[in-house]
matplotlib code that plots the C-alpha trace (Angstrom):
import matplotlib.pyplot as plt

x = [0.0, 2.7, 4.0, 0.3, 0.8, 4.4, 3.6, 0.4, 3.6, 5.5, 3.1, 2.4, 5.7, 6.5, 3.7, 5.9, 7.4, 3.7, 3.3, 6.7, 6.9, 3.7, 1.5, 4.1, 2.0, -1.4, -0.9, 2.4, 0.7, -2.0, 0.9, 2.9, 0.1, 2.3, 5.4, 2.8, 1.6, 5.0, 5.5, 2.3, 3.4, 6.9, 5.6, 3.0, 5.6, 7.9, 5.0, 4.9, 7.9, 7.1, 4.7, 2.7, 2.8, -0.4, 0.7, 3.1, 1.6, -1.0, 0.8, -1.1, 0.9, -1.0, -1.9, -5.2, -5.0, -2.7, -4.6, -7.7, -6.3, -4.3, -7.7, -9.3, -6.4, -4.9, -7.9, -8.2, -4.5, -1.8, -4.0, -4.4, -0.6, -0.1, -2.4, -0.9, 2.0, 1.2, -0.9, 2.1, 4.2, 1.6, 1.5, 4.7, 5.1, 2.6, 1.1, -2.7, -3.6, -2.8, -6.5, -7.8, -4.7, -5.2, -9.1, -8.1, -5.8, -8.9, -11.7, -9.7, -8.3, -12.0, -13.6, -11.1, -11.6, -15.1, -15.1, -12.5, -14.8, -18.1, -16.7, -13.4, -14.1, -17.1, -13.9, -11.5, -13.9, -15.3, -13.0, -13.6, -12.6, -14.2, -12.4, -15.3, -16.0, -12.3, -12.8, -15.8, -14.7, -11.5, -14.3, -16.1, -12.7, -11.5, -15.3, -14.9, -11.1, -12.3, -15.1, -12.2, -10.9, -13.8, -11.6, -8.5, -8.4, -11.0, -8.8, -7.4, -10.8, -12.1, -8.6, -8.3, -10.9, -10.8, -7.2, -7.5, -11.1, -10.0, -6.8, -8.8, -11.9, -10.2, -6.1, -6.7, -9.4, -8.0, -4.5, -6.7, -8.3, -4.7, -3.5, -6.5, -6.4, -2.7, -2.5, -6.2, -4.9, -1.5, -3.7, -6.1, -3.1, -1.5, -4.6, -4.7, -1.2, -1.8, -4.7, -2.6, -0.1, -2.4, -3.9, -0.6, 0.4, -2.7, -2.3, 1.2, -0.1, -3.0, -0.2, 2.0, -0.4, -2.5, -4.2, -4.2, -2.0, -1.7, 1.0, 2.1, 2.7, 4.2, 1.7, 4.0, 7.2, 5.5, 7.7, 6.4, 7.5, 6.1, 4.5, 3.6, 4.5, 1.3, 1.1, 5.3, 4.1, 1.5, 4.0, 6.9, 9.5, 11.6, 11.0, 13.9, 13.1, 9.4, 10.9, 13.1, 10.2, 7.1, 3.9, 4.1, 6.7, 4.5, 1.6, 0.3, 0.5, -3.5, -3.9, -1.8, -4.6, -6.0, -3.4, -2.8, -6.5, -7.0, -3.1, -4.6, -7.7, -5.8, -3.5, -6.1, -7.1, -10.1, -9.8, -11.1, -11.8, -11.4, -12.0, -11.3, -9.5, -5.9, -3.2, 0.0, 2.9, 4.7, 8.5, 8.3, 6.4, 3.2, -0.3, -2.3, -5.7, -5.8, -8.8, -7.5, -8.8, -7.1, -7.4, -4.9, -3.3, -2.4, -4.1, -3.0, 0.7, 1.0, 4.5, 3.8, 0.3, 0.8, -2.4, -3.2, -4.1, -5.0, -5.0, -7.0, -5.7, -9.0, -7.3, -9.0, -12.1, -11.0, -9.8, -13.8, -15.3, -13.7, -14.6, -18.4, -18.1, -16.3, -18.5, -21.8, -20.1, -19.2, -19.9, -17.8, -17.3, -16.0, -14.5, -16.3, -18.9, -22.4, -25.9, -26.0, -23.0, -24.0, -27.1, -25.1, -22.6, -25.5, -27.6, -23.8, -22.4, -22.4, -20.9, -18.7, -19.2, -18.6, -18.0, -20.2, -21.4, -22.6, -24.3, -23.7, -25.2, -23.5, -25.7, -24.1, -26.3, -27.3, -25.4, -28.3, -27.5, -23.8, -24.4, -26.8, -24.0, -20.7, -21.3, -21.8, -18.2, -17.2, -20.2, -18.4, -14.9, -16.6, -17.8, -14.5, -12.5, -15.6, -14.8, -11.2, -11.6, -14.0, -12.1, -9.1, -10.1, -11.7, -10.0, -9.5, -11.9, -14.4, -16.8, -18.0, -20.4, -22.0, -25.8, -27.0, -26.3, -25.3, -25.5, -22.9, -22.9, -20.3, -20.1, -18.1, -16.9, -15.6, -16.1, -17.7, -21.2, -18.8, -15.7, -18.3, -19.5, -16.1, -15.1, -18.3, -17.5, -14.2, -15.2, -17.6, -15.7, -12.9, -15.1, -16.9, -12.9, -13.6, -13.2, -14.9, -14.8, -12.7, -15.4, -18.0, -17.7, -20.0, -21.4, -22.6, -25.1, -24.4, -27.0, -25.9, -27.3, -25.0, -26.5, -27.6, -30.6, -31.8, -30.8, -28.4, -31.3, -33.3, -30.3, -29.4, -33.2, -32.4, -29.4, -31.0, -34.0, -31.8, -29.7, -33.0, -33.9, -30.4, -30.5, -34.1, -32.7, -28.8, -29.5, -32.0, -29.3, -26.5, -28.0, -29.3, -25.5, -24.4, -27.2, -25.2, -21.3, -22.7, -24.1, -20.5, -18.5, -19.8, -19.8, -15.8, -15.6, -17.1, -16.9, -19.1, -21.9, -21.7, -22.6, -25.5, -26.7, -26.4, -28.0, -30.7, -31.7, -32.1, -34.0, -36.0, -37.3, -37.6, -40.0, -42.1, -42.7, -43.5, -46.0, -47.8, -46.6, -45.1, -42.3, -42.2, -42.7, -39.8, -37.4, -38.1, -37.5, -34.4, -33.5, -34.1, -32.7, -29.6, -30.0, -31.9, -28.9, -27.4, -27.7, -24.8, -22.1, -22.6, -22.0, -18.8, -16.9, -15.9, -19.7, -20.2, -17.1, -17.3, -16.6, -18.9, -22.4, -23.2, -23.5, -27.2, -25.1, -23.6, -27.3, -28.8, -26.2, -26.9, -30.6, -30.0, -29.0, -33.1, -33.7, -30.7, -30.7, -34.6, -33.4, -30.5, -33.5, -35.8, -33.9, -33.8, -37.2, -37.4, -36.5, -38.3, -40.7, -37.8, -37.3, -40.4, -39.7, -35.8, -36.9, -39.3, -37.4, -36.8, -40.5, -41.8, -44.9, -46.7, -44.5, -41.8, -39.7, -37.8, -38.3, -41.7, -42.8, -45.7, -48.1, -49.2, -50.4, -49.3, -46.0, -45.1, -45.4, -41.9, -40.5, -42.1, -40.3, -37.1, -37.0, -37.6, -34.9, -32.1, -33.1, -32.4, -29.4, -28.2, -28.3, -26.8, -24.0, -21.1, -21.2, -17.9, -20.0, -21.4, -20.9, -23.9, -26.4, -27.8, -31.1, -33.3, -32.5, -33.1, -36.6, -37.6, -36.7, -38.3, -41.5, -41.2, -40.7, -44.0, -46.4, -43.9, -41.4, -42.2, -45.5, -46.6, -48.3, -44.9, -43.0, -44.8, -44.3, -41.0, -40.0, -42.2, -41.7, -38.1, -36.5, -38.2, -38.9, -42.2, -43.3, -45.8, -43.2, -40.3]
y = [0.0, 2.1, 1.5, 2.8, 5.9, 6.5, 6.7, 9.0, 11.1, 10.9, 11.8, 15.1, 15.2, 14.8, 17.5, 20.2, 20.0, 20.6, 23.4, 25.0, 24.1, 24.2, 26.8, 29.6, 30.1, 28.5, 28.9, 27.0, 24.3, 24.2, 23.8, 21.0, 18.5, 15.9, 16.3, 16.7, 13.3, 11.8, 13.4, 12.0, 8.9, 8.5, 9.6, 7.3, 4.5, 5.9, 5.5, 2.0, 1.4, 1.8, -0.1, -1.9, -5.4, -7.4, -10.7, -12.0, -9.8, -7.9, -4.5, -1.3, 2.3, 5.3, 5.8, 6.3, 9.7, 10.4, 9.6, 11.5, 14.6, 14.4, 13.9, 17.0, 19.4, 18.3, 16.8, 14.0, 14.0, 14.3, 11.6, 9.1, 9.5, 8.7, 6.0, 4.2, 4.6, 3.0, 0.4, -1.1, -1.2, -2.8, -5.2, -6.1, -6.4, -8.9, -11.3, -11.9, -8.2, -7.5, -7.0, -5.4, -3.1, -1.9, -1.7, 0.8, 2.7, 3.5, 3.9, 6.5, 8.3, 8.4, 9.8, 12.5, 12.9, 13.3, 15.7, 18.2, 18.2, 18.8, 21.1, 22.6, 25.8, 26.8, 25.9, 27.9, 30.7, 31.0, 32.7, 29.9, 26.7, 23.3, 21.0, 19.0, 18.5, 17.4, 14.8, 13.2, 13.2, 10.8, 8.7, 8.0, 7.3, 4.3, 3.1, 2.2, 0.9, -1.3, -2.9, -2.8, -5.8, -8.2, -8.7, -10.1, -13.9, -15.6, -17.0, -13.4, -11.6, -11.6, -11.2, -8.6, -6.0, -7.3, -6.3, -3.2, -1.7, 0.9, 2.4, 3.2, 4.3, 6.4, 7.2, 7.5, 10.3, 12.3, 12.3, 12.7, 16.2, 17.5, 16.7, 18.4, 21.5, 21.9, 21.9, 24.0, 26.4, 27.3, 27.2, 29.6, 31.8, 31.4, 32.3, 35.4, 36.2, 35.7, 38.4, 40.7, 40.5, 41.0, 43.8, 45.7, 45.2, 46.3, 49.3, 49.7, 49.5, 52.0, 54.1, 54.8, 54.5, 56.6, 59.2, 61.3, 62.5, 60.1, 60.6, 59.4, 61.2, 61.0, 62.6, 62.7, 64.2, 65.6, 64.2, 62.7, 59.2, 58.2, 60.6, 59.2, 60.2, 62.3, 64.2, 64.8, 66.0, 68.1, 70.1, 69.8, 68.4, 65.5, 62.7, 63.3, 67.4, 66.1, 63.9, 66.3, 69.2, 69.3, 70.4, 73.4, 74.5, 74.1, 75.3, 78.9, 80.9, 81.8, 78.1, 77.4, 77.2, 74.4, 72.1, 73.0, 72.2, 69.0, 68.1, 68.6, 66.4, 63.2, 63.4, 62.7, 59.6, 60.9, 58.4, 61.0, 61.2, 65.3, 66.9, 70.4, 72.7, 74.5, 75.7, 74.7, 76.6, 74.2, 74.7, 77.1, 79.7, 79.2, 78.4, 75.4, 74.6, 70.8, 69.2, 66.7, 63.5, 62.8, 60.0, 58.4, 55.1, 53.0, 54.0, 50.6, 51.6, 53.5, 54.5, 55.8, 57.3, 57.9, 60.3, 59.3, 61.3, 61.8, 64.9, 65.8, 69.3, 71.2, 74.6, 74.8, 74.7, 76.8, 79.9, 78.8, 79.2, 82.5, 83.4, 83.3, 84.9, 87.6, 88.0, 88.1, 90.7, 93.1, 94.9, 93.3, 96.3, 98.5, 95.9, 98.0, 96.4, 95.8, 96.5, 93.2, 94.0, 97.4, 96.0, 93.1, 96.3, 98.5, 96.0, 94.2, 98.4, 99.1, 102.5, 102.6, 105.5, 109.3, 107.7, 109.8, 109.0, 110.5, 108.8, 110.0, 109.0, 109.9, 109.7, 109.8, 112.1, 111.9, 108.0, 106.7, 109.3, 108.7, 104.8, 105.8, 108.4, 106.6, 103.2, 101.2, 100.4, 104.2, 104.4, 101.2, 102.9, 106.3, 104.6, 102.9, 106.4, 107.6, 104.3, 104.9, 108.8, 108.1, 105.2, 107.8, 110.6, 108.2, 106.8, 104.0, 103.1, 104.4, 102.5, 102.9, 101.0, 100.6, 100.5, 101.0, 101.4, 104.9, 105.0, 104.6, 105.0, 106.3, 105.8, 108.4, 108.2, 110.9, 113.9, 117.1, 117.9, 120.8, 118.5, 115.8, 118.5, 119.5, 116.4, 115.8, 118.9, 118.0, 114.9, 116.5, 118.8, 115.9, 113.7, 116.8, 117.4, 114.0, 114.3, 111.4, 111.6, 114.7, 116.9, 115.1, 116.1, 113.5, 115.4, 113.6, 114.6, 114.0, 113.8, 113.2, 113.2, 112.9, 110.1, 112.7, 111.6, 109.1, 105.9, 105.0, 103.6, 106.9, 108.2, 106.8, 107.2, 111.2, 110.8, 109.1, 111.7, 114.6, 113.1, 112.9, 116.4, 117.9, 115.1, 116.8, 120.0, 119.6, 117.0, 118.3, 121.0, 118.4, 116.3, 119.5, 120.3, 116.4, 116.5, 119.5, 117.9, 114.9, 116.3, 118.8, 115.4, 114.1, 117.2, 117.2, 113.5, 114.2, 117.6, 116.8, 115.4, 119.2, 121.0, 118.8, 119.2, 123.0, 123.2, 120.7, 123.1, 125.7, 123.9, 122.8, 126.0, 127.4, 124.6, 124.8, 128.8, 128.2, 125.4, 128.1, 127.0, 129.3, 131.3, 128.7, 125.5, 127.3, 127.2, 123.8, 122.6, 124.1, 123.0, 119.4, 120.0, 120.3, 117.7, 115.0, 112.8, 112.5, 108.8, 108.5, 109.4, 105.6, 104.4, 103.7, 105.2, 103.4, 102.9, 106.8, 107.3, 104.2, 105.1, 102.5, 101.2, 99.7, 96.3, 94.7, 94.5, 97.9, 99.3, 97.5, 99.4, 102.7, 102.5, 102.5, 105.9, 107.1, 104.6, 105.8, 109.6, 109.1, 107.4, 110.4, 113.1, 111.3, 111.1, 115.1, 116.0, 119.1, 117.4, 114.4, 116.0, 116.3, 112.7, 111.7, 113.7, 112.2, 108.9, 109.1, 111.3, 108.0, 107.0, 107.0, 108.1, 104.9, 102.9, 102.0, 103.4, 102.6, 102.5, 101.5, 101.3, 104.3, 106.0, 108.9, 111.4, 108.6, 110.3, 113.4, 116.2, 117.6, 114.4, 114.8, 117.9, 116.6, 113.8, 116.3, 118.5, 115.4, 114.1, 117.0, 118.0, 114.0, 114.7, 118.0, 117.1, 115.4, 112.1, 109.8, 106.7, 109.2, 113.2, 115.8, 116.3, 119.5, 121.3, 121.0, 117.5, 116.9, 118.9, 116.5, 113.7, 114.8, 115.5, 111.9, 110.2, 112.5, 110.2, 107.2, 108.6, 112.3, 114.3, 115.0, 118.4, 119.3, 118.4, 120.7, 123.0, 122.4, 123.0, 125.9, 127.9, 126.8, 126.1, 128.5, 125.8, 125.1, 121.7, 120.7, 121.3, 119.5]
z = [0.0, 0.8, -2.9, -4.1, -2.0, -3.2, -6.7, -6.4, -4.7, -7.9, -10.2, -8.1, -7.9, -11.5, -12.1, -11.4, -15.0, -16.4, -14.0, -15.4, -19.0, -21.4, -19.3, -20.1, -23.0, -24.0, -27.3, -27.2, -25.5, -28.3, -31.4, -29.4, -28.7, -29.8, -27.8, -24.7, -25.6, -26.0, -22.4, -20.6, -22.7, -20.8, -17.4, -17.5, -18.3, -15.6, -13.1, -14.5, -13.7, -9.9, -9.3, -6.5, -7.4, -5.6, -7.8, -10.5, -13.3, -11.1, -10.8, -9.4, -10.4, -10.9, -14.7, -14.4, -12.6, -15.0, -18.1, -16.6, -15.9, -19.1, -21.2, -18.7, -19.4, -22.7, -24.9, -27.2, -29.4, -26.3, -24.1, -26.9, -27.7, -23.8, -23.6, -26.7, -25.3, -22.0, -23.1, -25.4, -22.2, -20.2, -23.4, -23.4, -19.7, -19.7, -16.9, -15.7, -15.4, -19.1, -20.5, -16.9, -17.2, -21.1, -19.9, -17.3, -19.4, -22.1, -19.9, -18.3, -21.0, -22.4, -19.5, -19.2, -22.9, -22.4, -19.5, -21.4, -24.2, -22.4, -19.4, -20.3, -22.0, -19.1, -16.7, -17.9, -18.5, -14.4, -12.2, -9.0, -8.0, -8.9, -6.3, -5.9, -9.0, -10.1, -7.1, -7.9, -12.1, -9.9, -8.1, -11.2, -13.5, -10.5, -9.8, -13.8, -12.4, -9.9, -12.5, -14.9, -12.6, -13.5, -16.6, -14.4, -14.6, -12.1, -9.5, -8.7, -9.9, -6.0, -4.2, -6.4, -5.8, -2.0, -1.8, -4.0, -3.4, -0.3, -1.7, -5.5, -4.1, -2.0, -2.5, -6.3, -6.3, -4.0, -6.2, -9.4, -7.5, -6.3, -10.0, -11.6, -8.4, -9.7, -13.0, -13.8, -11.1, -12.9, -16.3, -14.8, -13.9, -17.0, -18.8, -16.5, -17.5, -21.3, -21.0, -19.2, -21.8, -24.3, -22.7, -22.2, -25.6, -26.8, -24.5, -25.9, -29.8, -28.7, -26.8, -29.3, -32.8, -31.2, -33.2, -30.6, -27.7, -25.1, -21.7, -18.4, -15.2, -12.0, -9.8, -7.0, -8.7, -11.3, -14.0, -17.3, -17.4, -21.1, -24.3, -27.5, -31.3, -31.3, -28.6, -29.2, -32.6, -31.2, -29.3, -31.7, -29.3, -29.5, -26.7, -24.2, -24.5, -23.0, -20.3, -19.0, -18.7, -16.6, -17.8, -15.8, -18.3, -21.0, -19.9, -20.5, -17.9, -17.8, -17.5, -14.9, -12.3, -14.2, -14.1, -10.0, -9.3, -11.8, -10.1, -6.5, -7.3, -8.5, -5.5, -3.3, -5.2, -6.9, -10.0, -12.6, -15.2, -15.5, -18.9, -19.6, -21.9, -21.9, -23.8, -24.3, -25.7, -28.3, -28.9, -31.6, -29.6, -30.7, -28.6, -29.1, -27.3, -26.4, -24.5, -21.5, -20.0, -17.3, -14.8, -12.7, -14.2, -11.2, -7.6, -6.0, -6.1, -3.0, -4.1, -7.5, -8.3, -12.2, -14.7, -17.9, -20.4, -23.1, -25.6, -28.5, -30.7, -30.5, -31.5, -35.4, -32.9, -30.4, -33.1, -35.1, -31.4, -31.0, -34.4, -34.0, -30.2, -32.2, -34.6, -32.5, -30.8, -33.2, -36.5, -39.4, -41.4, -38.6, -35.8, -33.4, -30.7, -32.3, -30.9, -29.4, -27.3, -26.4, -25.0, -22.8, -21.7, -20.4, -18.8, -16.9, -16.5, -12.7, -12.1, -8.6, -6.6, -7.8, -11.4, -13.7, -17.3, -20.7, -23.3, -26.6, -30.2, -34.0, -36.9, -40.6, -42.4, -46.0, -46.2, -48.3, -50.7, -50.5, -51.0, -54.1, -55.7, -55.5, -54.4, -51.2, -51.2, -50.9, -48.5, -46.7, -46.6, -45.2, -42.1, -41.2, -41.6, -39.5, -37.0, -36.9, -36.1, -33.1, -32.1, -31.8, -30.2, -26.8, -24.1, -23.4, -20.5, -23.1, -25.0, -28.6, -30.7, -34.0, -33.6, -36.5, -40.5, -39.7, -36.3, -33.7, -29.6, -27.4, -23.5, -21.8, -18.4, -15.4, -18.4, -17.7, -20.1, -21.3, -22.0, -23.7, -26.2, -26.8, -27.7, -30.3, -31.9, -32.4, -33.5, -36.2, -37.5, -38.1, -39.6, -41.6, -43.6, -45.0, -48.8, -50.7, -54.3, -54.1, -53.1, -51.4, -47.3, -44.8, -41.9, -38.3, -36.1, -32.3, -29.6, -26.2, -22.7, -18.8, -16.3, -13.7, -11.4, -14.3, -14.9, -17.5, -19.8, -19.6, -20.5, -23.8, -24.8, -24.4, -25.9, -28.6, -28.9, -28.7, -32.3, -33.5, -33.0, -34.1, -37.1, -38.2, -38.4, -39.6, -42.3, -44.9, -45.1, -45.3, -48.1, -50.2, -49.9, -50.7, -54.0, -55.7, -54.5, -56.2, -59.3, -59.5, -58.7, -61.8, -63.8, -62.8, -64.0, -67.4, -68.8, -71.4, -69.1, -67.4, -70.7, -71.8, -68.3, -68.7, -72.1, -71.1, -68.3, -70.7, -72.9, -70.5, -69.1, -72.6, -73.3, -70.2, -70.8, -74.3, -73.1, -70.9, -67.7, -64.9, -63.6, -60.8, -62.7, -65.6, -62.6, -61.2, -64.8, -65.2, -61.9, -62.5, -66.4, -64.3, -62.3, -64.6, -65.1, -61.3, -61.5, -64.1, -60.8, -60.0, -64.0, -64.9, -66.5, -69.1, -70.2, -70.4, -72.4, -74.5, -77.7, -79.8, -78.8, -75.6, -75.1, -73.9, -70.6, -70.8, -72.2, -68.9, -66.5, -68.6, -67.5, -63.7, -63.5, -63.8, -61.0, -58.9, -59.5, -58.1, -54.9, -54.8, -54.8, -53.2, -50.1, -49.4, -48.6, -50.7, -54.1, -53.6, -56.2, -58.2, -58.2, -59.9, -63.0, -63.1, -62.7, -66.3, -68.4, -70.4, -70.5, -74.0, -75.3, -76.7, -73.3, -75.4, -72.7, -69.0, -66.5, -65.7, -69.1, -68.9, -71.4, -72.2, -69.5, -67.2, -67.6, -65.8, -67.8, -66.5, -67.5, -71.1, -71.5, -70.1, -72.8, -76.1, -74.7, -73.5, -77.1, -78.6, -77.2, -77.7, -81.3, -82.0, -79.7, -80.4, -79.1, -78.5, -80.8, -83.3, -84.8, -84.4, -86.6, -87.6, -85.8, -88.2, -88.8, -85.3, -85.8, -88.2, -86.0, -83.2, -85.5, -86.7, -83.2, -81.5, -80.9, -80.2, -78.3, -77.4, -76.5, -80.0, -78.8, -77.0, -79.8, -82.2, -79.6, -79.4, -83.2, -83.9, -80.1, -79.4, -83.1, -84.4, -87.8, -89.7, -87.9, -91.1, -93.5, -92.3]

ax = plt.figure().add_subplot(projection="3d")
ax.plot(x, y, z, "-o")
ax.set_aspect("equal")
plt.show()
C-alpha cells in the first residue's frame, strides 16, 4: 500500500514539469500536442515502472489519474498518444492483469476525454474553484477501475478487488483532485497572465499608434515618465526634450490654475476622469488649445500614483469658437462692438461710486444718398475712416459702438457735459474734412445726454432723442448740400456730361414757358434739367465714355441711373418732387420706354419735356460713338418720333416755339 501511496507522490511530484513548461504560454501548448503526448506517454511509463505489485503480473501504479487529468487538461491527441504509449508497455510487460490493465488505461483516457470536451471551455472561463468536481470526475474514473478488474483472470478476480477496493476508491481520487487543483490552477493563472499581456500590448499599440496624444505622469514628482508620437508631434518636441520638462513649463500661464487644481484632485485619489480645456505653448512659440482627460493610471501603487491622459488638438475649434463669439459681438465692417453688445454692456455696467457717465449718439447724415452716388463700397470705406476717427479721439476706458447702419454709440466716463460737447465737436468737425470723391464732405449729427438723477437707460433714450432732433434740423441742409457735390462730382468727371446738363436746363425752361406753364414751374425745370442725369455718378466710367455702342449688358447698366438719380432726390425731402420727374425722363410716349414702361399722360409732364430736350441736345451734340447732326435734322426727327417717343403736342411746340422751324413742313 505504501508503494500505491508513493507513486500518487510521484506523479504530483512529476507535475511540477507541467506546472513549469507548457502553461508559459497556452498557445504553445495548443501547437505541441504531440510532444505533450509523447511526455504523458513517458511519465506514464515511468509510473509503471514503480509499481505496487499485488501478484506476479497484477501491478497497481497510478496511470489512471494520469490519463484522466491528461484527457481533462490536454484533450483528445496528447492523451491518446499517452495511452498508446502506455498500453504497449503494459502489453509487453505482460502477466494476468494484461486485459484489466489496457481496460483501465482506455476507460480512463475516455472519461477525461469526455469531461474536457463537455466542461473545459465553461472551466477555464469562471474565475472559481471546482475541487469538488475534479474529485468526484477521480471517483467516477476508478469506480470504472475497480469494475475494470472483473476482466482479471478468475482465481485473482475476487482477491483482487478485495485487496485493491480501499486504496482506488479512496487514495486515487483524491491524487486525481490534487493533479486536476494543480495543474487548472496554474492554467487559470497562465490564462490570467496571457490576458494581461495581451492587454498591455494592446495598450502599448494604442499608446504609441494613437491618433491622438496620449502621456504618463508621476503625480508625486511631477515628472512625465512616457509621451507618445502624437502628442510629441502636437508640441513639436523630441522625446527626451518632454521627459526632462514638466507640464508646468509648457503650460500657459492663464492656465496654470488648471493644471494646479486638476493636479490637487488626483492626489487625493479621486480616480477621474477630469476633462477640460488648456493651452500649451509648443517649442516654436506658438499656442495650441488641447482638451484633456485625465485619470490616474495606477491608484494601488501607494509608491507611485501615475495620470493618464489623453489629448485631443482642439485649436481649429477653439480659433472657429472664437470666431463666432467675435463676430456676434461686433460689426464686421468696422471691428467696433455691435448692438447686441452694447445692450449686454449696459444691462452688466455698474458705475462705482462718484464715477459719472454721458451717453452720446453719431448719426451719418445723407449716407443713403452717398451709398446711391458713389457706391456702397465708398459708403463702406466712409464709415470705417468715421470708425477709426471716433475710435481715436476716446479713451481707453471708453466704449463705442455701431448701432446701426449709420448710427454709432459712445459711452463716456468721469467727463464734464462741457468736456463731452467738446469732444463731439471735435469729432464733427474731423469727420466733416472728409473728402470722398474729391469733393463730397459727410457730416454727423451727435445727440448726447449725462447720467444725472436718471438711470443710465433713460439716458441713452435722451441721448437718442436729442440726435433725432439735431439730425431733423442739420440734415436736410447736409443732403441738399451732398445733391449739388454729387451732381458737381460728376460734372468734374465728365466735362461733357456738365454742358448737356447745362443746355438741357435751358432747354427745359424754354419749353415749359412756351407750353404756358409758370415762372415757378420754368425754374423747377431748369433746376431738375440740371439735375436729370445724377444717377450716371454711379455708371462707370468706361460705359459713359465708351466710344462705340453699348453692349445689352452695358445698355442694362446705362438705364439705372433714372432709378438711382430718383433714390438720390428722393432722399432730401425738398427734391423728392424732383425725383419723380428724373426717374421718367426716359418714358416714351406709346411705353416704349424705362423704367416703368408708362403711357401717355401717365408720364409726368416735367418728364415729357425733359426727354424732347435730353433728345435733342443728344443729337446735336457730339457724341464719342457718333458726330452731331444738324437742328433741323433733329426737328424732323423729333417731328417723326411725336407720338412714339415724345408728347406729339410738345414736340410741335417744341420746333415751332423753341426752333423756331415750320413743324408741317419739315
Amino acid at each position: 500500500m505504501v508503494n500505491v501511496l508513493f507513486n500518487i507522490a510521484l506523479l504530483l511530484s512529476l507535475s511540477v514539469f507541467f506546472a513549469t513548461y507548457p502553461f508559459r504560454n497556452l498557445k504553445r501548448l495548443n501547437s505541441h500536442r504531440i510532444t505533450i503526448g509523447i511526455i504523458i506517454g513517458f511519465l506514464g511509463i515511468l509510473l509503471m515502472l514503480n509499481p505496487f505489485v499485488l501478484f506476479e503480473g497484477v501491478v497497481f501504479d497510478s496511470r489512471t489519474i494520469l490519463l484522466t487529468v491528461s484527457g481533462m487538461v490536454f484533450g483528445l491527441l496528447p492523451t491518446a498518444i499517452g495511452a498508446v504509449m502506455m498500453g504497449c508497455f503494459r502489453i509487453i510487460y505482460g502477466g494476468g492483469g494484461i486485459w484489466a490493465g489496457l481496460a483501465t488505461i482506455l476507460s480512463s483516457s475516455c472519461i477525461g476525454v469526455m469531461w474536457h470536451r463537455i466542461r473545459y471551455e465553461s472551466i477555464m472561463a469562471e474565475d472559481q474553484s471546482h475541487g469538488i468536481e475534479y474529485y468526484m470526475v477521480g471517483v467516477f474514473a476508478h469506480l470504472v477501475m475497480l469494475a475494470c478488474m472483473l476482466l482479471m483472470p478468475s482465481p485473482l478476480r475476487f482477491s483482487v478487488i478485495s485487496a485493491m477496493s480501499f486504496p482506488i476508491l479512496v487514495y486515487y481520487p483524491v491524487g486525481t483532485y490534487l493533479l486536476s487543483l494543480l495543474l487548472f490552477n496554474q492554467a487559470h493563472r497562465m490564462q490570467a497572465i496571457t490576458a494581461l499581456e495581451k492587454s498591455e500590448r494592446l495598450f502599448k499599440t494604442m499608446f504609441e499608434q494613437a491618433p491622438i496624444g496620449m502621456s504618463l505622469t508621476n503625480l508625486t514628482t511631477g515628472a512625465i515618465k512616457n509621451i507618445n508620437p502624437a502628442y510629441l508631434a502636437m508640441l513639436g518636441y523630441e522625446e527626451q526634450e518632454m521627459l526632462a520638462k514638466t507640464w508646468t513649463d509648457i503650460t500657459h500661464p492663464d492656465d496654470l490654475h488648471l493644471t494646479k487644481a486638476i493636479t490637487t484632485e488626483l492626489n487625493k485619489k479621486n480616480p477621474g476622469p477630469y476633462q477640460f480645456d488648456k493651452r500649451f505653448i509648443r517649442k516654436d512659440g506658438t499656442v495650441v488649445w488641447a482638451n484633456l482627460s485625465l485619470s490616474i493610471f495606477n491608484a494601488d501603487d501607494p509608491l507611485s500614483v501615475e495620470s493618464l491622459c489623453m489629448t485631443v488638438d482642439i485649436t481649429e475649434r477653439k480659433l472657429y469658437e472664437q470666431k463666432i463669439l467675435y463676430a456676434s459681438a461686433h460689426d464686421e465692417l468696422t471691428g467696433l462692438h455691435n448692438r447686441s453688445h452694447f445692450e449686454n454692456f449696459v444691462r452688466d455696467l455698474v458705475l462705482l461710486p462718484g464715477q459719472s457717465v454721458t451717453v452720446a449718439f453719431a448719426d451719418v447724415n445723407g449716407l443713403r444718398i452717398l451709398n446711391e452716388a458713389f457706391g456702397r463700397e465708398e459708403g463702406n470705406l466712409l464709415l470705417k475712416r468715421i470708425a477709426l476717427i471716433l475710435e481715436k479721439h476716446l479713451r481707453s476706458n471708453d466704449y463705442l459702438s455701431r448701432v446701426g447702419g449709420d448710427e454709432f454709440a459712445l459711452i463716456l466716463f468721469n467727463r464734464t457735459l462741457d468736456e463731452s460737447e467738446a469732444l463731439l465737436a471735435s469729432l464733427k468737425a474731423e469727420i466733416s474734412a472728409i473728402e470722398m470723391m474729391g469733393s463730397v464732405h459727410p457730416s454727423v449729427s451727435f445727440g448726447l445726454c449725462r447720467v444725472d438723477r436718471i438711470s443710465l437707460n433713460e439716458a441713452i433714450k435722451q441721448a437718442e432723442k436729442d440726435v433725432a432732433t439735431r439730425k431733423l434740423l442739420e440734415s436736410p441742409h447736409m443732403r441738399g448740400k451732398a445733391v449739388y457735390a454729387i451732381i458737381n462730382t460728376l460734372h468734374e468727371k465728365n466735362k461733357r456730361e456738365e454742358l448737356h446738363s447745362r443746355r438741357v436746363s435751358e432747354l427745359c425752361e424754354t419749353l415749359s414757358r412756351a407750353a404756358g406753364m409758370g415762372d415757378l414751374a420754368a425754374a423747377e425745370l431748369r433746376v431738375v434739367g440740371l439735375l436729370h442725369d445724377i444717377g450716371k455718378i454711379a455708371i462707370h466710367e468706361s460705359v459713359l465714355n465708351k466710344q462705340g455702342r453699348l453692349t445689352g449688358e452695358e445698355w442694362k447698366e446705362m438705364q439705372r441711373h433714372a432709378e438711382i438719380g430718383y433714390r438720390i432726390l428722393n432722399s432730401v425731402e425738398d427734391m423728392a418732387t424732383l425725383a419723380q420727374y428724373v426717374l421718367a425722363h426716359h418714358e416714351h410716349y406709346d411705353g416704349s420706354g424705362y423704367p416703368k414702361g408708362l403711357v401717355g399722360s401717365a408720364i409726368p409732364l416735367q418728364s415729357r419735356i425733359i426727354a424732347i430736350a435730353d433728345a435733342y441736345d443728344a443729337m446735336t451734340a457730339d457724341r464719342p460713338y457718333r458726330s452731331s447732326i444738324s437742328s433741323e435734322e433733329a426737328g424732323r426727327e423729333i417731328k417723326r418720333n411725336a407720338g412714339r417717343q415724345f408728347d406729339p403736342n410738345l414736340a410741335r411746340i417744341f420746333v415751332t416755339e423753341v426752333l423756331k422751324m415750320p413743324y408741317d413742313e419739315l
